[in-house]
C-alpha positions, 0 to 999 in steps of 0.5 A: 500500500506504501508503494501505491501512496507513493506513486500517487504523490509522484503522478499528483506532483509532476502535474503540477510541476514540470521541470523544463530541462530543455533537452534535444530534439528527437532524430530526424535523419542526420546520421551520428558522428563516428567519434561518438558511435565509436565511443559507444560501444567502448562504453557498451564493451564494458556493461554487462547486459544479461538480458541484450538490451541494448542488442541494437548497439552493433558496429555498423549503422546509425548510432541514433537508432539505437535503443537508448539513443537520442541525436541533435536533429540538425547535428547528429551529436548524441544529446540524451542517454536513456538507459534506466530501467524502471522495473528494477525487481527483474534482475535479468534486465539489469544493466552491470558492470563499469562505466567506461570515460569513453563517455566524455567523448559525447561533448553534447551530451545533456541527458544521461538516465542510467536509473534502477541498473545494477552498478553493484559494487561500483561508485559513482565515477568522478569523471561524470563532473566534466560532461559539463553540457549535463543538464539532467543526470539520473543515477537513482537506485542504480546501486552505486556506492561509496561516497558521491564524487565531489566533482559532480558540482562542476556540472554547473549547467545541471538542472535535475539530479537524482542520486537516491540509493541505499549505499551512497554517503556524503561527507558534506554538501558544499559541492552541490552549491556550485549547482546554480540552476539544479531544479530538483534534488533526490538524495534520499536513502543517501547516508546523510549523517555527516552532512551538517550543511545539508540544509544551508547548501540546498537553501542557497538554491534560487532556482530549487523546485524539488528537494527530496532527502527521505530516509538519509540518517538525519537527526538535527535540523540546523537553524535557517536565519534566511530562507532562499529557497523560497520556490520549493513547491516539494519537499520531503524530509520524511522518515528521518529522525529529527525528534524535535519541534517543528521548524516554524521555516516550513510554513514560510515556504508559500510555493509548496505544492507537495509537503512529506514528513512521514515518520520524522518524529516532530513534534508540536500542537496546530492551531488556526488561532495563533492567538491562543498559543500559550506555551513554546510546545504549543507552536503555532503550525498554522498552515494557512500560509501554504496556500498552493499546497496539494499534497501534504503527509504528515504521518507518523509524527507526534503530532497533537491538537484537535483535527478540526484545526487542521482543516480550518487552518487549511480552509484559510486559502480556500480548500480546492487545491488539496488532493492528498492529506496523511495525518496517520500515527499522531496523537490528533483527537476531538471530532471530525468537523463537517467542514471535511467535506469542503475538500471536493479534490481530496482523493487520498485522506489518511487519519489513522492512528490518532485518538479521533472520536465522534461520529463520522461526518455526514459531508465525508459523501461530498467527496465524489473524487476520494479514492482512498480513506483510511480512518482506521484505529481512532475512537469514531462511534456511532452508526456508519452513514448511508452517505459512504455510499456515495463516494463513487471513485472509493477503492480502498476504504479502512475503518478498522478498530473503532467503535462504530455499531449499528446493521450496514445494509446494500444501500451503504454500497449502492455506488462503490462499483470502484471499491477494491479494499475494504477494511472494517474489522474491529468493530461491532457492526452487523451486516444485512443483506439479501441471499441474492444480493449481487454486490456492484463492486469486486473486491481484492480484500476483505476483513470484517473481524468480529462483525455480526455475519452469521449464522449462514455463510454470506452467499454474496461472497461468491461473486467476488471473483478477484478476491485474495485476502479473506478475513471473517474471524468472530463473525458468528457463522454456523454453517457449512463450508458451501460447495462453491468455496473452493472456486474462491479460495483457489485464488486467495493468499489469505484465508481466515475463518477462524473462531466460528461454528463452523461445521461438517467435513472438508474434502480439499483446501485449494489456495494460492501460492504459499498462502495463508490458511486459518479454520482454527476454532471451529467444530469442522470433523472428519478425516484431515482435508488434502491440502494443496502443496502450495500452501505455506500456514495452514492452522486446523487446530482446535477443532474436531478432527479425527483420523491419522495424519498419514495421507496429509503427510505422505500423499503425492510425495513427488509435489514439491512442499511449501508449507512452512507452518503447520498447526493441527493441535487439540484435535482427536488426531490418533495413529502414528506420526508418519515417517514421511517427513523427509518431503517437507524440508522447508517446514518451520513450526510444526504444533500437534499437541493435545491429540491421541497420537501414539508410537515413536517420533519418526526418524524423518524428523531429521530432515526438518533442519530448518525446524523452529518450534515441535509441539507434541505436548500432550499426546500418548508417544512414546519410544526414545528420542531419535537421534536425527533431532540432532539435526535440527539445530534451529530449534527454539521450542521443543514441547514434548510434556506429558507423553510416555517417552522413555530413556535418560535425558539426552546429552545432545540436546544441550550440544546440539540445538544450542540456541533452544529457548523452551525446553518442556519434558514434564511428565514422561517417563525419563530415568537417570541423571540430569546432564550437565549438557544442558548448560550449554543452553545460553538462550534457555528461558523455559526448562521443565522436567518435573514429573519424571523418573529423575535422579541425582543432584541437579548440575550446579551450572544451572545457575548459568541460566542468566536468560532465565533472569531477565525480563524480556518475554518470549519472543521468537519470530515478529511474525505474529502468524508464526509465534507459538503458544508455550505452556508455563506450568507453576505452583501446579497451574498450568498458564498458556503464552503467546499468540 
């Protein structure tokens, strides 16, 4: 969604400012000149062209028709380069390896677009400070690195320079000041840290339109007694960690058009009443001054004040120029005023994650071009207005976790034929349709957690043939999965009917390519369902489920697995683990506790070496431990409490799965001493062997269990559809943690 925002904010800008960099014409038949056709393909000798791009780059001919190429038409001198290539995700089509000087031969070259290439391991050459006819030089996420060349603002007639990328640093800026006539700047993803002048150089810009230096490392704005770059129009600073109070200098800044501080850590309360600011924190952020301002993002700050001033602040100038307002992740509150729906351009607003309250505007219906409206995880309550329906241009829509209540009925959708994404969960809102309603939109998300939905399977669901993310967790549905179901699900990512009734048997699950599937919670029965091979989470647990697992795990052993997590506990599993496992090498968490499982843990387990986390918690297995464990040296959690294994505690644990954090075999039938091994553990949080046939004296190294001391809780994955529950058994109570 990022990415979407992003390009929107892109396309929404350049309309409104097109940088005249007054390049050459296209070739109208002068053939190029043999000095620079020659002096190409020295250049192309030394690029690495894995995918031929630029196959058109041969000996013979008329360099000017070659891909990439543009001449003067009336000299044949080569004026433009462009060899950016924009999907930078498709690594065939790079353009590698060294940038050979043969390009100062091209004495006229004024364009030279070597954007999203793959230069890894190479900086950026200094010779580029003498194409001194530069006025347009791309070098963006081209993955150069190193520190930028100074020699760059020899090029006194460039106009626009993008050098964005991740593995570019600067020690200072003071070359850039010799760029009298540079339009637009990109330097973001640049470390910038070292850089104190990184605002006074590009002040001293007159001719400055476009600043961009998102995500550089810096952390302190320095003051600006004198503000020179007055014909900004954008500007992005965001995500950056200045931590500080807003710099009052932006709002002087009367061009801007575009204005991105997302993530930067600023500080400071708006008002449309600088008169009634009564404290220093409390900075007037006026916006009434930014009167040409269409795009302003100022998300994920520490922002404060009531939201309404935001928009009386913005009214000052009249509210028809703004297109895009992100304020998400502040700490804005009060109520939205109905003044919102005087913003009739607004196609992207953002209020998320604030503490917002009251009732949803009415005049939110007037905003016939809103594409976008993220309202998600504030304090809105009340009924959600008929009038939503009216906003027909609507492709995503995100209330989640607020307190809205009430039945939303057809009418609430009458006109969102565009909708796309809707995001509602967390509320207490029921949903009243017919059986036969034909929804006038196709969706490709949907979450409605915790809705009223039940007790029939929404039958509307079926028309949705786009559909790739499902969410209906806590709907009340008591029924069965309908026979169409896998028409739908075939091509989802995400499926969650969890903590339903759900009910009945089910034959297959049919999903997407390493997708996402959650039925836990149900009363579903029946033997296991065959599932796709494709699917990467797949969580059965707590349900009814009977039979052995041997067809789920042994069944068509030629397919390639995907799956990456497996949660089949608290069912009515019986039998054997099968000892098939050696075809499921990619799987992670494996959870089948609280079944009737009985017999050995195969020895198959030992292909499982990218294993994290094995429950079998209480079960009737029994046997030894095998000793392929030993392979499975990923292992955080190991469960094996309250099943009947046999033998003396084993000496490889503590040598082999080094990295064990959780360690439960309570409650078998272990004999012998507690090995000293088992201090090698230096990450353990968990250890319980109470309730075996143990002897001996405890290892004095226990005390060695420092991560036992400290405070931190059991974390092992960010991924929360990846985290296991562990039970904690204590003063005899057994206590469940996790997810």
């Amino acid at each position: 969604m990022r990415a979407v925002l992003l390009l929107f904010r892109f396309l929404s800008t350049m309309v409104a400012i097109t940088i005249s960099i007054g390049l050459c014409n296209g070739n109208l038949g002068v053939p190029c000149k043999e000095s620079e056709r020659q002096a190409l393909l020295i250049f192309q000798k030394d690029l690495e062209d894995p995918s031929n791009r630029l196959s058109s780059w041969v000996g013979e001919g008329d360099c000017c028709n070659w891909t990439g190429v543009v001449c003067d038409d009336l000299t044949g001198h080569v004026c433009e380069l462009h060899l950016s290539y924009g999907d930078f995700h498709v690594t065939s089509t790079w353009l590698g390896g060294k940038i050979n000087p043969s390009l100062l031969s091209l004495k006229y070259l004024n364009y030279l677009d070597l954007s999203y290439n793959n230069f890894l391991g190479t900086q950026i050459p200094s010779f580029f400070g003498s194409l001194k006819s530069l006025r347009y030089l791309n070098l963006s996420e081209a993955r150069f690195q190193g520190i930028i060349p100074p020699q760059l603002g020899n090029l006194s007639n460039l106009q626009y320079l993008g050098l964005r990328g991740y593995n570019l640093k600067v020690e200072n800026l003071q070359w850039v000041s010799g760029l009298s006539h540079l339009k637009k700047l990109d330097i973001s993803l640049a470390n910038l840290s070292k850089a104190s002048d990184w605002l006074q150089v590009p002040n001293m810009l007159p001719s400055l339109v476009e600043l961009h230096m998102a995500c550089c490392q810096l952390d302190h704005i320095p003051p600006l007694p004198l503000i020179n770059f007055t014909s900004l129009a954008i500007l992005d600073l965001s995500e950056n960690t200045f931590d500080s109070l807003m710099p009052r200098w932006v709002f002087s800044l009367r061009n801007l058009v575009s204005l991105s501080l997302e993530g930067c850590g600023f500080q400071g309360s708006f008002s449309s009443h600088p008169q009634n600011i009564s404290s220093l924190k409390e900075l007037d952020l006026s916006l009434h001054n930014l009167c040409e301002l269409m795009d302003l993002d100022l998300s994920g700050n520490n922002f404060s004040g009531n939201v309404s001033e935001i928009f009386d602040s913005l009214s000052v100038c009249g509210p028809d120029k703004l297109k895009s307002l992100s304020l998400g992740s502040n700490n804005f509150s009060g109520h939205l005023a109905e003044n919102v729906g005087n913003f009739k351009n607004l196609s992207h607003l953002e209020l998320s994650a604030n503490s917002i309250s009251g009732p949803i505007p009415v005049s939110l219906g007037n905003l016939s071009v809103l594409t976008e409206l993220l309202i998600d995880d504030n304090q809105f309550n009340g009924t959600l207005l008929e009038s939503i329906g009216q906003l027909q241009m609507l492709t995503l829509l995100d209330m989640s976790s607020n307190s809205l209540e009430g039945v939303v009925s057809e009418v609430h959708f009458t006109n969102l034929a565009k909708l796309k994404d809707f995001v509602a969960s967390g509320n207490s809102l029921a949903l009243n349709t017919s059986r036969d309603w034909l929804p006038p939109f196709q969706l490709n998300s949907l979450w409605l957690d915790y809705w009223h939905l039940g007790p029939e399977f929404p039958m509307w669901l079926q028309t949705q043939k786009q559909l790739t993310v499902l969410s209906l967790p806590n709907t009340g549905i008591s029924d069965t999965i309908p026979a169409w179901f896998p028409n739908i699900s075939s091509q989802l990512v995400f499926l969650d009917l969890s903590h339903n009734q759900l009910h009945g048997e089910i034959q297959n699950i049919v999903a997407s390519f390493q997708s996402i599937i959650d039925l836990s919670s149900n009363q579903l029965n029946g033997s296991l369902p065959f599932v796709s091979s494709s699917v990467y989470m797949l969580d059965l647990s707590n349900s009814s489920f009977s039979g052995s697992l041997f067809h789920l795990f042994c069944d068509r052993m030629d397919e390639p697995k995907y799956l990456h997590t497996l949660y089949l506990g608290d069912n009515l599993l019986t039998g054997d683990i099968p000892n098939c496992l050696m075809n499921w090498k990619g799987l992670m968490r494996l959870n089948l506790k609280s079944n009737n499982l009985s017999g050995n843990i195969p020895s198959s387990i030992g292909y499982l070496k990218e294993l994290r986390s094995l429950q079998l918690h209480n079960n009737q297995l029994s046997g030894e431990l095998p000793l392929s464990m030993q392979n499975c040296t990923d292992l955080l959690v190991v469960d094996l409490g309250e099943n009947k294994f046999v033998g003396s505690p084993l000496t490889w644990i503590g040598k082999s799965l080094s990295i064990l954090k959780v360690l439960n075999i309570r409650s078998n039938n272990l004999q012998g001493d507690i090995p000293y091994e088992l201090c090698y553990l230096k990450s353990l949080q968990i250890l319980d062997l109470a309730h075996n046939n143990l002897s001996g004296t405890i290892p004095g190294c226990f005390h060695n269990f420092s991560a036992m001391a400290t405070s931190n809780p059991l974390i092992f994955t960010s991924d929360y559809y990846l985290m296991d529950n562990v039970i904690l058994i204590t003063k005899g109570r057994g206590a469940e943690y996790g997810r």
